[in-house]
Residue, then its C-alpha position, 0 to 999 in steps of 0.5 A: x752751840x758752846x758750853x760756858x763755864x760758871x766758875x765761882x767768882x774771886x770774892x776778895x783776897x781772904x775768901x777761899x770758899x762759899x757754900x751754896x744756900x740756894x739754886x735760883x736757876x734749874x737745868x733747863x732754864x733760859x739765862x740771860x746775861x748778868x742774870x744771877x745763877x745761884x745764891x752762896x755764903x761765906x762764913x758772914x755775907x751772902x751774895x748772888x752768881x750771875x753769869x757772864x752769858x746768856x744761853x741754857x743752864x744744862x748742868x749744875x755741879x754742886x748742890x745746896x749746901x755743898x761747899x764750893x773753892x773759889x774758881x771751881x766750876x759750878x755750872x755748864x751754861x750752853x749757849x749760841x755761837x763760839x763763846x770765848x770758853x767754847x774756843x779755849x776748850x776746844x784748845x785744851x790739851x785731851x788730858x786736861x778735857x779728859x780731867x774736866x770731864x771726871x771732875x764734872x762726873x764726880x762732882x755729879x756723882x757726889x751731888x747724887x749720892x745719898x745722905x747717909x750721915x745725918x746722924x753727925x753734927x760735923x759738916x761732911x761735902x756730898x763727895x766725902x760722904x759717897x766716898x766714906x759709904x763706898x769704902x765702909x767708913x763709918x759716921x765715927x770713923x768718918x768724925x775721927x779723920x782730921x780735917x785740913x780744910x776751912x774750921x778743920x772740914x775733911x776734904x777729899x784728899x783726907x779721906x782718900x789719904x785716910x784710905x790709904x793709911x788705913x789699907x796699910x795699916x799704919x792708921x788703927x781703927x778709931x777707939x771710938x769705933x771698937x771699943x765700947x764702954x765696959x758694963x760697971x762704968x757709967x756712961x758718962x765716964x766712957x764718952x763725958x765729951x758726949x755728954x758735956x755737948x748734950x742739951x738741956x731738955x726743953x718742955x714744949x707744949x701744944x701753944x709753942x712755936x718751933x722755929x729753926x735758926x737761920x745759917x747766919x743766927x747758927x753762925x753766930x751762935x757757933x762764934x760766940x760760943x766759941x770765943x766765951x770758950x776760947x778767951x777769959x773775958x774781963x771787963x773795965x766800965x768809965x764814965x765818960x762826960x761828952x757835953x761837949x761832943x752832943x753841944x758840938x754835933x748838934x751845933x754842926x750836923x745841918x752843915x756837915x750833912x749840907x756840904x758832905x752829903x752824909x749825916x753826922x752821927x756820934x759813931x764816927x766820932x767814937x771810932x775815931x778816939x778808939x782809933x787814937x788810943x790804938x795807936x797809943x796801945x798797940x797792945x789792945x791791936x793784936x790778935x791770938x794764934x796758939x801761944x802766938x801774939x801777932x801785932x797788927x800793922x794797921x788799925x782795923x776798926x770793926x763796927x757792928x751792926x744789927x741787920x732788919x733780921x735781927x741778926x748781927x754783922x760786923x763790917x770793918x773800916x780800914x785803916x781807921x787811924x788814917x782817916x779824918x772825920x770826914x773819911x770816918x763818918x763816910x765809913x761809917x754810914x757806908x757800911x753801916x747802909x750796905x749792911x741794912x740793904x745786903x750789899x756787904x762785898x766778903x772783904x768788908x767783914x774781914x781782917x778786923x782788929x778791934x771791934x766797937x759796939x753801940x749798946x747805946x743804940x738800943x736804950x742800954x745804958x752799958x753792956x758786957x760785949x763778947x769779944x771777936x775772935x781772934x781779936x783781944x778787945x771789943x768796947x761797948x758804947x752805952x747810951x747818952x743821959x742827961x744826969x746830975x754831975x758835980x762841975x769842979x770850978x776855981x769858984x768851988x763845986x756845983x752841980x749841974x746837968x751834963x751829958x754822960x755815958x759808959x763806956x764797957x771795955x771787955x778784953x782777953x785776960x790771957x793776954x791782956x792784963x788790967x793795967x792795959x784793958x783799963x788804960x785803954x778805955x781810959x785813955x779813949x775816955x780822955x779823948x772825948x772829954x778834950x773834944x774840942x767845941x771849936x773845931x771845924x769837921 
């Protein structure tokens, strides 16, 4: 028999870590090569492990919610035979099967320990909590310990460093912890963050529903709140006329779908005027790091997408100034498809730099978009109307029927002024209403 190693899988080159939402196998159950072990999540999709083998499950390392590094073993398979993992084990120095062998007890350990910091609404790993509990570090002690980790979580080696500081003395105990508010001062004047993160009361009664958000509806509130909070958020609306557009579409989607194989929707031809004005504002293509604007290289098109679920996603196409119509419709309905079915891979949520939304799809004729952090821009695609419109002719003006929308621009004040956000949305206004009807796809 040999021992297999399920390591978590390399999932792209901006993801680092996955929490665990799920155990598909339990410890004993047979596996069979490809087979998916267990279920994980990034901070936008999620996905399943499968295992490379076939053979026992025998140990599991880490348990739900537990956040994993990509590369670190989270399972021991047991399986027939000398698998090629059984061989390099075999061949491993002793000191390094000796540091497998603690890794995988303190990874057992810290699965096994005790849940004794509920009362936090900071995310602490198993192993974080056992150590603090081994060492009588308390729930605000514990909150207190900045965290190097992925959105500032405390890692083993913080804590651990932590420790050491604290022996020495060289950390004071947190004022939170030994000083309380004096007996004449309110409350509210000793702790107003405390207070400032309390919910307002909600009344329910015995006819109400209590349902729990789900861990992507959580993450979204948590990002939106985020960036109303982080970004002063402004907004410039125009009214674009696309007549020309609906009569061109409509003239070529039967081809288009018959020698593409892929339906022409309006969205392509969207992204692809946002792509345009990009280029020609390299000033909405930037992002927000501290006091630090970064100007981005490539122009990186977020599109996002309601899931079945009633959630929200938002896949990016890459590279989008380089790409044809053709390119951009194929783009479009292929994350937009792998998005409804669950099938985003993690790289294809990341490294946005501008976002575009279709408020248009659901009835709303404009809308005010919040913006994708860190990014500086998100423009919203209203719904298309036939309204009354004056046509300028050298004959005179007329009124007739034409085909409008909205377009709503919302951006980062902080960095983007008027003069800018507004002679974006302009400029993409200007290249819908010169679409050629003429032109072939």
């Amino acid at each position: 028999m040999a021992r297999f190693e399920l390591k978590l899988p390399k999932m792209g080159e901006s993801v680092a870590e996955a929490t665990i939402t799920n155990w598909l196998k339990e410890v004993g159950d047979k596996i069979e090569a490809d087979e998916a072990v267990l279920e994980i999540a990034t901070d936008k999709v999620d996905s399943e492990v499968p295992s490379e083998v076939s053979g026992i499950l025998v140990e599991q390392l880490f348990g739900k919610d537990d956040l994993v590094q990509v590369g670190q073993t989270i399972a021991i398979i047991e399986t027939e035979g000398d698998a090629p993992a059984a061989k390099a084990e075999e061949a491993a120095a002793p000191a390094e099967v000796a540091a497998l062998e603690a890794t995988i007890e303190t990874a057992k350990e810290a699965v096994a320990a005790p849940q004794d910091f509920s009362g936090s609404d900071k995310f602490f790993s198993p192993l974080v909590k056992n150590i603090a509990k081994e060492e009588g570090i308390s729930v605000a002690e514990l909150e207190s310990i900045a965290g190097s980790g992925k959105d500032g979580r405390v890692t083993k080696e913080d804590i651990l460093k932590h420790i050491e500081n604290r022996k020495s003395g060289v950390v004071e105990t947190p004022k939170a912890v030994v000083q309380a508010p004096k007996a004449a001062e309110p409350v509210a004047q000793a702790a107003p963050v405390q207070k400032s993160q309390q919910a307002v009361p909600v009344s329910v009664n015995g006819g109400d529903e209590i349902i729990e958000m789900d861990r992507m509806r959580k993450l979204i509130s948590g990002y939106m709140t985020a960036s109303v909070q982080t970004s002063a958020h402004v907004q410039s609306f125009i009214e674009v006329d696309v007549t020309n557009i609906v009569k061109w579409r409509e003239k070529v989607k039967t081809a288009f779908e018959k020698r593409e194989g892929e339906k022409l929707t309006f969205t392509p031809i969207m992204m692809e005027a946002v792509a345009k004005a990009l280029k020609d504002f390299p000033g909405m293509n930037i992002s927000v790091d501290g006091d630090y604007i970064i100007k981005k290289k490539n122009i990186n098109l977020g599109m996002a997408a309601a899931l079945p679920n009633g959630n929200l996603i938002v896949p990016v196409i890459k590279n989008a100034d380089q790409l044809n119509l053709v390119g951009m419709a194929k783009a479009v309905n292929d994350l937009g498809n792998r998005a409804k079915a669950g099938k985003l891979k993690p790289d294809d949520t990341q490294g946005g730099t501008y976002t575009v939304t279709n408020v248009g799809t659901f009835g709303s004729v404009f809308g005010t978009p919040i913006i994708n952090q860190p990014q500086v821009g998100i423009l919203a695609l209203g719904a298309i109307r036939k309204v009354p419109a004056v046509i300028e002719t050298p004959e005179g003006d007329f009124i007739g029927i034409r085909q409008k929308m909205f377009l709503s621009h919302s951006y980062d004040h902080r960095v983007v002024d008027g003069a800018l956000g507004g002679s974006f949305v302009k400029r993409v206004a200007e290249y819908l209403e010169a679409f050629d009807i003429d032109r072939d796809f």
